[in-house]
N, C-alpha and C positions, 0 to 999 in steps of 0.2 A: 800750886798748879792752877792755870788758868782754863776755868771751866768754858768747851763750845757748845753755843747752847742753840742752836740754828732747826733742829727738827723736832716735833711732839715726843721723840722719845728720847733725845738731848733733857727736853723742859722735864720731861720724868724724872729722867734721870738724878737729875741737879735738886730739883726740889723734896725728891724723896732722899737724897743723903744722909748720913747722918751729922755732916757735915754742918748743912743747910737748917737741918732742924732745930741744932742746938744753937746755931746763930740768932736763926727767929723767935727761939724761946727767949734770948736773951734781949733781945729788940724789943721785943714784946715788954718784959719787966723795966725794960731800962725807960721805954715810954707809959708805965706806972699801966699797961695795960687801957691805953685811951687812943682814940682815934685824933692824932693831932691836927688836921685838915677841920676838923668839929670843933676841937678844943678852941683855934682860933676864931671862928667866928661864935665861941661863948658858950656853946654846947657839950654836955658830958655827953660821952657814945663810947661805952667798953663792952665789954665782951658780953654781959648781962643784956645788951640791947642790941646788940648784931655780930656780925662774924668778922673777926681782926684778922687780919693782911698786912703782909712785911713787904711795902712797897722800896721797889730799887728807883729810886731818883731819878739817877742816871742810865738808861735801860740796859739789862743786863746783855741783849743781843747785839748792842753795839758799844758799848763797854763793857767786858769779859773781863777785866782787871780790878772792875770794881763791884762783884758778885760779893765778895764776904767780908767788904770794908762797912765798919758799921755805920761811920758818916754818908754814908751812899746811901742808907735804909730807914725807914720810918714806917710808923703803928699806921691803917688809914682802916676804916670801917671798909666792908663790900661798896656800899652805896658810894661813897669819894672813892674808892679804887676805880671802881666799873667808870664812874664819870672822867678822872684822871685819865682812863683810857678812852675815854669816850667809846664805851662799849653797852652801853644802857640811855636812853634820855635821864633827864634828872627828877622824874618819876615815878623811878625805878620800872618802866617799861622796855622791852626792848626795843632796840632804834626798827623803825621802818623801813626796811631796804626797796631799793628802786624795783623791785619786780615782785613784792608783795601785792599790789595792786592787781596782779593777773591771776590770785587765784581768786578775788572777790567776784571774778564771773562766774566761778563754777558751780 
């Protein structure tokens, strides 16, 4: 079955499965428990030194079909997932949004 993953409680949904869990446990072992984004440029980064993430490749909100394909997923530490999303600078700051500047007047 092809999971719709479109609203915060779809992404609940999905992610707390049990489904999904035992997928990512198994992602997880199969990339020997290392952040491969690290691994390539030379660096060890496992679970001892930050928090492992089963990133979807391909994103799961706009490929639904390939949510529990394992070639679609990979180990990435927080720090390359957030940046992979560009959801952090690279850091580990959060990004500066255009209207943060209006509360440094108050």
């Amino acid at each position: 079955m092809i999971p719709v993953v479109k609203t915060k409680a779809d992404r609940a949904r999905f992610y707390g499965s049990t489904k999904w869990r035992n997928l990512r446990k198994a992602i997880l072992e199969r990339d020997h428990y290392e952040c491969l984004w690290c691994k390539a440029e030379g660096r060890l980064t496992t679970q001892y030194d930050s928090i492992l993430e089963v990133d979807h490749v391909k994103e799961l909100e706009t490929n639904p079909e390939l949510a529990f394909d394992p070639d679609n997923l990979r180990t990435l530490c927080k720090e390359c997932h957030n940046k992979r999303h560009d959801r952090m600078n690279y850091r580990g700051q959060p990004k500066k949004r255009k209207w943060d500047d209006e509360f440094d007047i108050l």
